[in-house]
LOTOR-571685 format. One record per atom (N, C-alpha, C): residue in one letter; x, y, z. Coordinates in steps of 0.1 Angstrom, whole numbers, padded with zeros to 4 digits, always signed. Example, Ala and Ser with C-alpha at 12.3 -4.5 7.8 and 13.67 -1.06 7.14 Angstrom:
LOTOR-571685
A+0132-0057+0078
A+0123-0045+0078
A+0132-0033+0078
S+0128-0022+0071
S+0137-0011+0071
S+0129+0000+0079
***
This chain:
LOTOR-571685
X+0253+0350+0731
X+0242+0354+0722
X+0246+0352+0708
X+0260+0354+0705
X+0264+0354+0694
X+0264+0339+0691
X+0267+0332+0698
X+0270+0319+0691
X+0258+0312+0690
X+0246+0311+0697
X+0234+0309+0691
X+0229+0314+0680
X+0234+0331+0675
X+0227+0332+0661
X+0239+0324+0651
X+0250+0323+0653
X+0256+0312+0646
X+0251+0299+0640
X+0244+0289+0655
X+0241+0275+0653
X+0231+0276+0647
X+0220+0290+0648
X+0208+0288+0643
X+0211+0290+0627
X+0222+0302+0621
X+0225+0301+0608
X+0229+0292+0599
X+0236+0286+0608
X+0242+0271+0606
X+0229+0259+0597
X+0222+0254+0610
X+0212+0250+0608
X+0202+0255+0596
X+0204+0268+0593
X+0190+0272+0586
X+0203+0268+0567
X+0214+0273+0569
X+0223+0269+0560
X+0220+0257+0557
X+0223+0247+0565
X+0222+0228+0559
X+0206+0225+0556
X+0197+0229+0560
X+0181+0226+0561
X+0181+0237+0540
X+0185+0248+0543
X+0183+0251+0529
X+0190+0243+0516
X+0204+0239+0522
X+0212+0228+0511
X+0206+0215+0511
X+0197+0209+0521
X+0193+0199+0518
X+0180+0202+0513
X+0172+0210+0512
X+0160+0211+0503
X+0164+0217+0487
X+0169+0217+0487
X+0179+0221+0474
X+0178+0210+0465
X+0187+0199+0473
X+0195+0185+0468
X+0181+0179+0461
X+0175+0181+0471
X+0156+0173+0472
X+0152+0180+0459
X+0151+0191+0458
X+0145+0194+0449
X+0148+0192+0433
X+0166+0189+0434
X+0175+0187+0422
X+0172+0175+0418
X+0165+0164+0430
X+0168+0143+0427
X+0151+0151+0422
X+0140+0156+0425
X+0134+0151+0421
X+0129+0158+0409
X+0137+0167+0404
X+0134+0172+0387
X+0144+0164+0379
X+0152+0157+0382
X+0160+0150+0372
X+0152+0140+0364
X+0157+0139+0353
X+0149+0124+0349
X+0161+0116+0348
X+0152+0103+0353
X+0150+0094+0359
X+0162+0083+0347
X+0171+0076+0351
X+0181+0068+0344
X+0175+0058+0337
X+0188+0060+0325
X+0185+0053+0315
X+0180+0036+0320
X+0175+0027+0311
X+0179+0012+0311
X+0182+0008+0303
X+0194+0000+0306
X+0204-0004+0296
X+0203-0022+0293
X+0190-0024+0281
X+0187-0040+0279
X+0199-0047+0273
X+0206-0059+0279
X+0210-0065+0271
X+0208-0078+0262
X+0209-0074+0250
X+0205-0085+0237
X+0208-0097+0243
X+0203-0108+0242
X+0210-0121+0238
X+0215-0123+0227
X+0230-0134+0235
X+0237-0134+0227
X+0232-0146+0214
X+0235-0142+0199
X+0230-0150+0191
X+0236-0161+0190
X+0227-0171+0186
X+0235-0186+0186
X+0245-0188+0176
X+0255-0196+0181
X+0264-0199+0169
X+0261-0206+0159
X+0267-0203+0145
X+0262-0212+0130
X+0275-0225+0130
X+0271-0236+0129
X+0277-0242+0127
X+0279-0247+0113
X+0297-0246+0113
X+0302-0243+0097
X+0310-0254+0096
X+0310-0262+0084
X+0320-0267+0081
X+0328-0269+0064
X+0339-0271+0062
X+0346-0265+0052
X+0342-0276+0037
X+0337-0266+0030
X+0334-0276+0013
X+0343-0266+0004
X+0351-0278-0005
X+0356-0274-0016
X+0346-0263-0026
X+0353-0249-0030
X+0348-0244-0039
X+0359-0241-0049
X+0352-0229-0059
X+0359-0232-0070
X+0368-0213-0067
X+0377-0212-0070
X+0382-0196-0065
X+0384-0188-0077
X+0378-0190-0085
X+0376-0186-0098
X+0365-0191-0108
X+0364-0183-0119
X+0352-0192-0131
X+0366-0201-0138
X+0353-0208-0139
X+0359-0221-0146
X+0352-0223-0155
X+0355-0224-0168
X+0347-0224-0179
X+0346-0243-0183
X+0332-0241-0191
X+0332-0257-0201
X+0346-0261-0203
X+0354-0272-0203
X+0367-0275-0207
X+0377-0273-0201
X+0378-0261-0196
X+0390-0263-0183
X+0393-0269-0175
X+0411-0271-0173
X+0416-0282-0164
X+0415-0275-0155
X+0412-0283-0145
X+0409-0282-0131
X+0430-0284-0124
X+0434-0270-0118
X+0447-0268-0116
X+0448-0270-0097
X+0444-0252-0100
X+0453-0247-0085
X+0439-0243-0080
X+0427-0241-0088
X+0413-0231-0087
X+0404-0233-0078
X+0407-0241-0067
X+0399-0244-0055
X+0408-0243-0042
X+0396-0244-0030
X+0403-0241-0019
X+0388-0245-0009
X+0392-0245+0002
X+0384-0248+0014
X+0374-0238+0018
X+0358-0234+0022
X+0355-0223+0022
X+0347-0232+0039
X+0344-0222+0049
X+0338-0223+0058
X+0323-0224+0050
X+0311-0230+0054
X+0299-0236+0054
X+0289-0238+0060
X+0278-0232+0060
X+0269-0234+0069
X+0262-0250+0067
X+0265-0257+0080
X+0259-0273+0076
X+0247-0274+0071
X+0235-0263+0076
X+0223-0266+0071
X+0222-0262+0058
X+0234-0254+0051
X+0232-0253+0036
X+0239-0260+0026
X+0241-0271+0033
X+0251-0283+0019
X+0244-0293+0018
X+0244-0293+0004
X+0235-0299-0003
X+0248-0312-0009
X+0236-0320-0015
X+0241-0337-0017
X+0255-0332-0028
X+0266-0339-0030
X+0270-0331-0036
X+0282-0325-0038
X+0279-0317-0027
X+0290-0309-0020
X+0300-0320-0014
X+0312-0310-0016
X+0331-0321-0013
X+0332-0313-0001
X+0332-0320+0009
X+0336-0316+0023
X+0351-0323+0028
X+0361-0311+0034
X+0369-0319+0043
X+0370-0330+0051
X+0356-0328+0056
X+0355-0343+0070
X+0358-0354+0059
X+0347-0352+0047
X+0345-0365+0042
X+0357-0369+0033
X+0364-0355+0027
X+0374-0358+0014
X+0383-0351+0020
X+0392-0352+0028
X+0400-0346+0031
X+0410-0338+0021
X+0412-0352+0011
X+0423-0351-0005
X+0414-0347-0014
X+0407-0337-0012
X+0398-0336-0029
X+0408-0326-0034
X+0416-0322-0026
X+0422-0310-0043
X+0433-0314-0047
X+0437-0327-0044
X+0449-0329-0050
X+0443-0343-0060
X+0431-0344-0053
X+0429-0357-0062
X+0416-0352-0077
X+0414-0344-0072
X+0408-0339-0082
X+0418-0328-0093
X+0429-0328-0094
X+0439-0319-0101
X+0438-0329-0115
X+0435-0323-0131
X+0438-0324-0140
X+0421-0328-0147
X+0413-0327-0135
X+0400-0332-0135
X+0394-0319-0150
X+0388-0322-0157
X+0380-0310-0170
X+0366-0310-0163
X+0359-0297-0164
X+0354-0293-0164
X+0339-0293-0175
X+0327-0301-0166
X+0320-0307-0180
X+0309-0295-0181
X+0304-0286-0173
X+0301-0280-0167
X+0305-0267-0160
X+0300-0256-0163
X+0307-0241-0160
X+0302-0238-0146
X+0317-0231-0137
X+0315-0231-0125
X+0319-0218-0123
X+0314-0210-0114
X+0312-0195-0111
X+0323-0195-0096
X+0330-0187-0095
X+0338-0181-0086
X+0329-0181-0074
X+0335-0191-0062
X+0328-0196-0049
X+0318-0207-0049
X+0315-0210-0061
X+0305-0219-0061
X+0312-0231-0055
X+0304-0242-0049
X+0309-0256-0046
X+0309-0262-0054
X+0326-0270-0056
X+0325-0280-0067
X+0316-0296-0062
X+0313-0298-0076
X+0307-0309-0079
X+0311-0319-0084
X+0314-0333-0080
X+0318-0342-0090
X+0310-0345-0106
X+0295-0341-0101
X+0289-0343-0116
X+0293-0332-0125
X+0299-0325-0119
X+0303-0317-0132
X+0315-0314-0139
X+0322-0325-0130
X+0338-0328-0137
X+0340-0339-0141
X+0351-0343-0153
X+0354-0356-0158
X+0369-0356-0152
X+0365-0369-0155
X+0379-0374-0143
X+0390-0379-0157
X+0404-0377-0152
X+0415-0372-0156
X+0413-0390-0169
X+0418-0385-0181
X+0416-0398-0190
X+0403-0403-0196
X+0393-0396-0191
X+0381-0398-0196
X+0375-0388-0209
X+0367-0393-0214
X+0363-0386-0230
X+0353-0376-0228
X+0358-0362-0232
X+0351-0351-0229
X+0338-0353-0234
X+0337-0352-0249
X+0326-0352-0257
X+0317-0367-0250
X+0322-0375-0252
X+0314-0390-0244
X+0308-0385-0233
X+0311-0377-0220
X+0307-0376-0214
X+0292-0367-0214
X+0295-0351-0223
X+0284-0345-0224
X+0272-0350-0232
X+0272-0365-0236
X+0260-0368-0243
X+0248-0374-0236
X+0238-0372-0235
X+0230-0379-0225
X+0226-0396-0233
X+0224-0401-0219
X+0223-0417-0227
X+0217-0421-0242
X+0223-0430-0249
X+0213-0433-0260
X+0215-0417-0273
X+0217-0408-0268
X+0223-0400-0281
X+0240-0404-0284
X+0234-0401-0302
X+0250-0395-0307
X+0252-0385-0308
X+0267-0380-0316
X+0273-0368-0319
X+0282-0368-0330
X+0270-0361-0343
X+0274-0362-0355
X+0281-0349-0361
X+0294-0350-0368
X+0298-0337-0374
X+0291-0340-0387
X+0291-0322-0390
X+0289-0317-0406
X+0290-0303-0409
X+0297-0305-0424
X+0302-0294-0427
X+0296-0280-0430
X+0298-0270-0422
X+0289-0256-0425
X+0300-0244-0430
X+0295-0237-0429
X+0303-0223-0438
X+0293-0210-0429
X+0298-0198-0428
X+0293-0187-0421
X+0282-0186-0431
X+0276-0190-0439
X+0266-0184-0446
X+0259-0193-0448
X+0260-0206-0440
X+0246-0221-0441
X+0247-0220-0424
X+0255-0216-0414
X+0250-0210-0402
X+0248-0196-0394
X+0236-0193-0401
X+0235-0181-0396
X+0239-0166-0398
X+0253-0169-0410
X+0260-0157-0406
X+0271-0155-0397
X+0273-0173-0392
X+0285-0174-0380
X+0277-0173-0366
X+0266-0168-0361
X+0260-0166-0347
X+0256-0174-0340
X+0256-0194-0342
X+0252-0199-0338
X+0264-0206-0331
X+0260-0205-0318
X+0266-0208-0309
X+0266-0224-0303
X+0279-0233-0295
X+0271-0243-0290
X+0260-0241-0279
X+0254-0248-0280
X+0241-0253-0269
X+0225-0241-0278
X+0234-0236-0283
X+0225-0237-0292
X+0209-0247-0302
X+0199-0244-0307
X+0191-0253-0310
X+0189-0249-0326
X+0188-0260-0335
X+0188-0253-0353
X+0180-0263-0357
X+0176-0260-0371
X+0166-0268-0380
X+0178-0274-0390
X+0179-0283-0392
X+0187-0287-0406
X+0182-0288-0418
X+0183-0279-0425
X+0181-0276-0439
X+0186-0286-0450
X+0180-0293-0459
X+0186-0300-0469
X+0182-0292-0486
X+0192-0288-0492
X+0190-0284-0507
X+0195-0295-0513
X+0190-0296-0524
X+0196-0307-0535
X+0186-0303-0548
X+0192-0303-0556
X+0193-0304-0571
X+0180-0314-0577
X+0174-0309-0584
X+0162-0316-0587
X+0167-0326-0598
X+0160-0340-0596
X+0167-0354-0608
X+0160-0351-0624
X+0145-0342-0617
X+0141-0339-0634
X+0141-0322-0634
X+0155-0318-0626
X+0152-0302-0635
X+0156-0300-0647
X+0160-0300-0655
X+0166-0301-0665
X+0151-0296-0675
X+0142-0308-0671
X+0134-0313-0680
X+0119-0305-0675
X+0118-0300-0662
X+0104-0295-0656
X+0106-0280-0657
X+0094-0278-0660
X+0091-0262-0661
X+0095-0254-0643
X+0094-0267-0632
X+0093-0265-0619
X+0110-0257-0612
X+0109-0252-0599
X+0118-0250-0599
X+0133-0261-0598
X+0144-0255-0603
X+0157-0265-0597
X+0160-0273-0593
X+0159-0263-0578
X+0160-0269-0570
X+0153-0270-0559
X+0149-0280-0545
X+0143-0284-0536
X+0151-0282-0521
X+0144-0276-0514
X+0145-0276-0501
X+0135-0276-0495
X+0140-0284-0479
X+0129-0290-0470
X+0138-0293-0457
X+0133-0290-0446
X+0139-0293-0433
X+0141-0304-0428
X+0149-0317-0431
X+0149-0325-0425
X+0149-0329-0411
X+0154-0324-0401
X+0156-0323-0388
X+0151-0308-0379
X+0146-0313-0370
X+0145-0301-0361
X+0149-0300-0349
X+0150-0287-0340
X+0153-0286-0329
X+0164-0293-0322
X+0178-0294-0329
X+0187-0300-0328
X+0197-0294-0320
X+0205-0300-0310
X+0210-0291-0299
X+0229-0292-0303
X+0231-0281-0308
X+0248-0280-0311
X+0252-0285-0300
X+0261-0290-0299
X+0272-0298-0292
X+0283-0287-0293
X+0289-0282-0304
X+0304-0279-0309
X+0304-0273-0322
X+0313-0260-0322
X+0314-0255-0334
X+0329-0251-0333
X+0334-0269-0345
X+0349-0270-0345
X+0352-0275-0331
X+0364-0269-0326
X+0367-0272-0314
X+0361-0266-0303
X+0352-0255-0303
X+0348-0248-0291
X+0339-0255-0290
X+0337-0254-0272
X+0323-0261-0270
X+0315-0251-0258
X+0318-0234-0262
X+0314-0228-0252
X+0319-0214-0258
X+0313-0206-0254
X+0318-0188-0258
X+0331-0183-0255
X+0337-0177-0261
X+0348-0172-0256
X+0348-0164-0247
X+0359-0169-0235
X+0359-0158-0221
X+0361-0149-0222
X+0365-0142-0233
X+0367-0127-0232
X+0358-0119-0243
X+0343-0127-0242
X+0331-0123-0245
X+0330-0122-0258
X+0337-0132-0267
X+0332-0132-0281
X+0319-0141-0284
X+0311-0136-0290
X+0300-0142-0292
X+0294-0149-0307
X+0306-0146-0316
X+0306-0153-0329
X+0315-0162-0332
X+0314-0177-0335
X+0326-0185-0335
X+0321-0191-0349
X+0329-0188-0358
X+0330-0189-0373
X+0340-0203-0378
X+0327-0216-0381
X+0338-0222-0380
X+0338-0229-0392
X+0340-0245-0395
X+0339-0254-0409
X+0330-0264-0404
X+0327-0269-0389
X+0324-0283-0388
X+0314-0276-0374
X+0297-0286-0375
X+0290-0284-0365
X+0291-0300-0363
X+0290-0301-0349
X+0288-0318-0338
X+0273-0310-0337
X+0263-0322-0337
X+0251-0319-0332
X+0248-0332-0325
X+0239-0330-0318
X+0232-0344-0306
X+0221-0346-0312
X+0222-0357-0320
X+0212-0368-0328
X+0210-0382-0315
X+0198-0386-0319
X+0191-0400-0318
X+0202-0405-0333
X+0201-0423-0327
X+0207-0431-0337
X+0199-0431-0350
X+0184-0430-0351
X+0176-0422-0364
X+0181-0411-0371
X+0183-0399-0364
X+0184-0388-0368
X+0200-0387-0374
X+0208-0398-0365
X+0226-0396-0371
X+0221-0405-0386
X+0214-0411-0386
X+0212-0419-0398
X+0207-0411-0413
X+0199-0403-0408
X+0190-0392-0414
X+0201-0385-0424
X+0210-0376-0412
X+0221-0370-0417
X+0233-0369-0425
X+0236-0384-0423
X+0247-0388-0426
X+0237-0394-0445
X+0226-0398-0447
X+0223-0400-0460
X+0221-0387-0463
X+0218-0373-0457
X+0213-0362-0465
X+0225-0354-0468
X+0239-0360-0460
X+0249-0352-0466
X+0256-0358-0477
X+0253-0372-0480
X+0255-0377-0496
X+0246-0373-0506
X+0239-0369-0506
X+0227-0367-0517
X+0221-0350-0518
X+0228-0346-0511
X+0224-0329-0503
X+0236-0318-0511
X+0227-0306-0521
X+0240-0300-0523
X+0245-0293-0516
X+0239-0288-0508
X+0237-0280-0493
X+0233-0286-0480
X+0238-0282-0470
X+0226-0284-0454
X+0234-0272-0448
X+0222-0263-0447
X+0222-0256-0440
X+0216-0257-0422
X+0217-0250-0414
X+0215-0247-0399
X+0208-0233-0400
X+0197-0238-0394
X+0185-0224-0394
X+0191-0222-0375
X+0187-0210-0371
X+0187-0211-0355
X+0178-0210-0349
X+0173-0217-0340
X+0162-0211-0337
X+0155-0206-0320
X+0150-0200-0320
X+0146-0192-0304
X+0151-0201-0293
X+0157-0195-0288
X+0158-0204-0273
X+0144-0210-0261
X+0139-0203-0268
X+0119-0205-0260
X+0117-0217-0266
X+0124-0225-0273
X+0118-0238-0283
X+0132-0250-0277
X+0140-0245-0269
X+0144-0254-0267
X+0142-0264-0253
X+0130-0266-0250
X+0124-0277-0249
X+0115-0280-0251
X+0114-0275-0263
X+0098-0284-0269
X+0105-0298-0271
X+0096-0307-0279
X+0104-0317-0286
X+0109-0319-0297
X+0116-0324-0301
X+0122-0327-0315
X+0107-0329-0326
X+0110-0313-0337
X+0098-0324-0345
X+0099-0330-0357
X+0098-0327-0367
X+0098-0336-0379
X+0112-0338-0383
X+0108-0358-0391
X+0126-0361-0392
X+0120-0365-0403
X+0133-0362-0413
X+0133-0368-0426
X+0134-0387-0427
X+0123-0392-0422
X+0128-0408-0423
X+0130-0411-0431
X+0121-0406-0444
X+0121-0415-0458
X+0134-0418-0461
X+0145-0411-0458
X+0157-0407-0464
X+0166-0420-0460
X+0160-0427-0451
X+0164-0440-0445
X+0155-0452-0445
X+0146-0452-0453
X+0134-0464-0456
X+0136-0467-0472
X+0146-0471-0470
X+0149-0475-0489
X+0149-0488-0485
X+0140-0494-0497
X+0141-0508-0501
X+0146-0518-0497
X+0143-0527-0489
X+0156-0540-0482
X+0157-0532-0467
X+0153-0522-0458
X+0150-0519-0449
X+0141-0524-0439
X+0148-0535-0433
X+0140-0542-0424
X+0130-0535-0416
X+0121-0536-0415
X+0107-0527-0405
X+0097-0538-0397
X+0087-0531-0396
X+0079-0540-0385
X+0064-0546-0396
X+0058-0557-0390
X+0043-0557-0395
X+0033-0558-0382
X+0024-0557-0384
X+0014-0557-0371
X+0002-0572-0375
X+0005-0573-0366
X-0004-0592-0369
X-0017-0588-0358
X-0028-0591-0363
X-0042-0595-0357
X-0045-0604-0360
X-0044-0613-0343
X-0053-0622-0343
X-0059-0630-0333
X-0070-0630-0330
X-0083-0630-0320
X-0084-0618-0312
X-0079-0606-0316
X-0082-0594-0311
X-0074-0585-0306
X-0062-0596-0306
X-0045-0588-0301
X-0040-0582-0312
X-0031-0575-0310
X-0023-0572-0322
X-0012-0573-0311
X-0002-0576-0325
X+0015-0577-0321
X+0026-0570-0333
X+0035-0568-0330
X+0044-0564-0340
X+0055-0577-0347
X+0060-0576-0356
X+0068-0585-0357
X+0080-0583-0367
X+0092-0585-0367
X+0099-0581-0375
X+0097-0588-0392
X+0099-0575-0402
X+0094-0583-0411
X+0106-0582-0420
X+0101-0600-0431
X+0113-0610-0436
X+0113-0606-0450
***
């Protein structure tokens, strides 16, 4: 007798632990899912010379570059690549700098001059010169005019009848405009350690072969030429008024214009 109410306790024991279990799976919640990302595609890089420092207008090109990984879809024409230049840093060593180059940027051949070549020759675009003339802190600006800078060239000169006219002295008038500094003295760029006034004796400016002509008669005959400065919003308007007359003296070969049956032509005149 006894061991039947045993089996039966038995039985009612595992029937109660297994509705238990039942009842524990089905209040659980329910497992996580664990999505896996795809994996992202690889960038394919390859190595272009950059610069590992600023490199200013005029600096020799030393030790300041090195190899930088590259994304291929972002190299532009241009760009000094290993595959293609294996030797660019040793062959580019002593190269100047025509052109200012920012720490990482990719070097550029167009913006370096190669070792023996003429700095100034280089920065002129085709067909311009580069004329000096003498200034003082007080015919530019006060000293604040910087290269790349843009100015009006001022001419004073002494009147041939003041003496004798109730009029004023002396005469001034702008011979040139919108003139783009080249160089003040030797600098041809701000000082790297952020000076912004370069106080010098001699401005190089970028004249047309007219305009070096202009200049060069207004600084014989000129008691003064001053350098106005003028807004940077104006440097690319165009160049406007030039003192020609100052170069149309007498015996100045020029042009005439011939009509005849309805053409016109120019011709040099004798």
């Amino acid at each position: 007798m006894k061991s039947a109410r045993l089996v039966v306790l038995a039985v009612a024991v595992i029937a109660a632990g297994g509705a238990g279990m039942i009842a524990m799976n089905m209040s659980a919640a329910p497992p996580d899912v664990v999505e896996t990302a795809a994996p992202a595609p690889q960038i394919e890089l390859q190595d272009v010379l950059v610069a590992t420092e600023n490199l200013g207008v005029g600096a020799e090109v030393r030790d300041q570059l090195r190899w930088q990984p590259w994304p291929v879809t972002a190299i532009s024409d241009g760009y000094i690549t290993r595959n293609a230049e294996p030797q660019a840093i040793d062959d580019l060593k002593g190269s100047t700098v025509r052109l200012q180059f920012l720490a990482g940027e990719p070097i550029r051949k167009a913006k370096l001059i190669g070792p023996g070549q003429s700095f100034m020759s280089s920065m002129l675009p085709p067909g311009m010169r580069a004329v000096a003339t003498q200034i003082s802190a007080d015919t530019s600006a006060g000293g604040f005019i910087l290269p790349n800078d843009f100015v009006d060239v001022i001419m004073t000169r002494r009147r041939q009848d003041g003496a004798n006219s109730s009029g004023p002295a002396f005469l001034t008038e702008t011979i040139l405009e919108n003139i783009r500094v080249l160089a003040i003295d030797q600098a041809i760029q701000e000082d790297e350690k952020g000076q912004k006034v370069i106080v010098g004796q001699t401005a190089t400016l970028e004249l047309t072969s007219q305009q070096a002509e202009i200049i060069i008669v207004a600084q014989q005959m000129a008691d003064r030429l001053s350098l106005a400065l003028r807004s940077t919003h104006d440097a690319q308007e165009p160049a406007g008024k030039e003192a020609d007359y100052l170069i149309s003296a007498p015996g100045r070969r020029g042009t005439v214009k011939l009509i005849k049956s309805g053409s016109v032509t120019e011709v040099g005149a004798k």
